[in-house]
N, C-alpha and C positions, 0 to 999 in steps of 0.2 A: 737036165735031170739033177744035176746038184744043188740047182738053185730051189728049184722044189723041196731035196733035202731039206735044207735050208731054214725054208721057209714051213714048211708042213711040221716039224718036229715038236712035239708036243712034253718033250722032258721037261722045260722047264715051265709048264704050264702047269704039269701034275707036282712038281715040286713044290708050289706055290701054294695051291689047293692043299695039299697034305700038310701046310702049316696052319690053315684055317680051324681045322679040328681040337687041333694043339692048345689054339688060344680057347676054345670053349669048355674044355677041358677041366685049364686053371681058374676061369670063372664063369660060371653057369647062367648069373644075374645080371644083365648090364640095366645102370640107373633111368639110362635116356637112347633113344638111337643117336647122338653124338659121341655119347661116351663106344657104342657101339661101333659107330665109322671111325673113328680115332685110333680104338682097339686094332682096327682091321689094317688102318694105315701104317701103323708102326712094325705089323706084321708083315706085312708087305714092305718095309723099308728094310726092316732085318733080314729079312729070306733075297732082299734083291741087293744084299752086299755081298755074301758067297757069291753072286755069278760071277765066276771069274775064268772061266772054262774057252780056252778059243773055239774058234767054228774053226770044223775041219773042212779043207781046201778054199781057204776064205779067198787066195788068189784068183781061183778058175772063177769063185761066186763071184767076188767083184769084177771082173773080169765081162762076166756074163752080164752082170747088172747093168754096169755100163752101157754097154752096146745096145740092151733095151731101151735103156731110161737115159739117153744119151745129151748130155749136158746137167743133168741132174745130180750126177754124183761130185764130187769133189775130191 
């Protein structure tokens, strides 16, 4: 059940998305879809330095992983 937690949690999914809006915001126009994909990457590199957040019962989750995915983890 915790691993499911875990793994189903969509906060930082929605967090991510909620910066998308942001970058169209301060520009409406892009010149090219590279300048487009470029835009989006750099948004997504700055929104994925804030996670900095642990996972709660990360012990019991790895714990569980393990024992599913057994020699997988390290």
């Amino acid at each position: 059940m915790v691993v499911r937690k875990v793994i189903y949690t969509t906060n930082a999914i929605e967090s991510l998305n909620s910066t998308y809006p942001k970058l169209n915001r301060q520009r409406s126009v892009f010149p090219s879809d590279t300048a487009l994909l470029k835009a989006l990457y750099l948004a997504t590199f700055e929104a994925t330095k804030k996670w900095t957040t642990t996972i709660r019962n990360w012990a019991q989750v790895y714990g569980e992983l393990s024992i599913m995915y057994e020699g997988a983890t390290s």
